[in-house]
C-alpha positions in Angstrom: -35.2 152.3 -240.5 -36.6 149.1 -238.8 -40.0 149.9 -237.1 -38.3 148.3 -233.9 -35.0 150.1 -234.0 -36.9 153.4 -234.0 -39.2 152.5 -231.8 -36.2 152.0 -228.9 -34.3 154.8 -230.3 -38.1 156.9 -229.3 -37.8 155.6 -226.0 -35.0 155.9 -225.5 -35.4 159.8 -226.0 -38.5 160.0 -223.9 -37.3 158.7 -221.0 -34.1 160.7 -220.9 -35.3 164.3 -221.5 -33.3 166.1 -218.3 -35.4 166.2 -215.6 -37.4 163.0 -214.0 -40.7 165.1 -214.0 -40.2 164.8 -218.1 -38.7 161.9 -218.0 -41.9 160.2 -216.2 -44.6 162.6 -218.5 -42.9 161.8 -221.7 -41.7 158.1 -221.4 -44.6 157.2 -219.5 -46.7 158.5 -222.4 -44.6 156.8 -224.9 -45.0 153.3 -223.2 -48.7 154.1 -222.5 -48.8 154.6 -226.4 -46.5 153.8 -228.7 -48.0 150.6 -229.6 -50.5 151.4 -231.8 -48.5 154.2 -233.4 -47.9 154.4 -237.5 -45.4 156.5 -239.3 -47.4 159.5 -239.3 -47.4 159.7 -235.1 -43.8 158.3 -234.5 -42.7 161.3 -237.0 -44.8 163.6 -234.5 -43.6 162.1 -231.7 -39.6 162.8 -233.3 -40.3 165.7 -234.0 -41.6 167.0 -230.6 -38.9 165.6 -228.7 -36.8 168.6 -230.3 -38.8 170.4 -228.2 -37.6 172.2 -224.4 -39.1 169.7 -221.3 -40.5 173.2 -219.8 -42.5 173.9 -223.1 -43.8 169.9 -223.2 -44.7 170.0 -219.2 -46.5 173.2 -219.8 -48.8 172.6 -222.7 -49.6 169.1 -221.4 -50.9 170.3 -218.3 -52.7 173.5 -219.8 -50.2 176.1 -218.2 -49.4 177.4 -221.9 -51.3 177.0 -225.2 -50.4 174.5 -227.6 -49.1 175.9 -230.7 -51.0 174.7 -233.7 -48.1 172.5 -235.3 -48.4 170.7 -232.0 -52.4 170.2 -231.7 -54.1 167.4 -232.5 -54.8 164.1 -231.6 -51.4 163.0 -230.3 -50.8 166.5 -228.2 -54.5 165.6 -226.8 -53.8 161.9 -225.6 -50.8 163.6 -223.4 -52.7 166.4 -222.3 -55.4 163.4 -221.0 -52.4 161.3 -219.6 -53.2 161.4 -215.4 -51.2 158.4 -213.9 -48.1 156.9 -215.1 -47.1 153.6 -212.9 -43.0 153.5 -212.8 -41.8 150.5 -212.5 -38.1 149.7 -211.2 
């Protein structure tokens, strides 16, 4: 697939998890990000969108621990995310 195409289709995702709380953590991550991602961290990032909003919101803020297929260097540039601007 087109390195654009998934790149919307990521964003997509991430800013429509359910609940705006997620919605503002996970897209506002992604746009913060996604720029300088490869394959290897847009397959990351796929794959942990399967994941449940409460489960994201609570390991990025340190309420749960991460699991291990989860840590790394991606899971600790969310847990380090502090301010997202929202722009309408």
């Amino acid at each position: 697939m087109d390195r654009d195409i998934r790149l919307k289709r990521l964003r997509f995702r991430a800013w429509h998890r359910g609940t705006r709380e997620a919605d503002y953590m996970v897209g506002g991550f992604f746009d913060h990000h996604s720029a300088s991602w490869g394959e290897a961290e847009m397959d990351w990032f796929e794959a942990f969108m399967e994941e449940q909003d409460v489960d994201i919101m609570a390991w990025a803020m340190g309420v749960e621990p991460v699991p291990a297929q989860w840590q790394g260097p991606m899971m600790e540039a969310l847990m380090r995310l502090d301010y997202i601007e929202v722009l309408k």
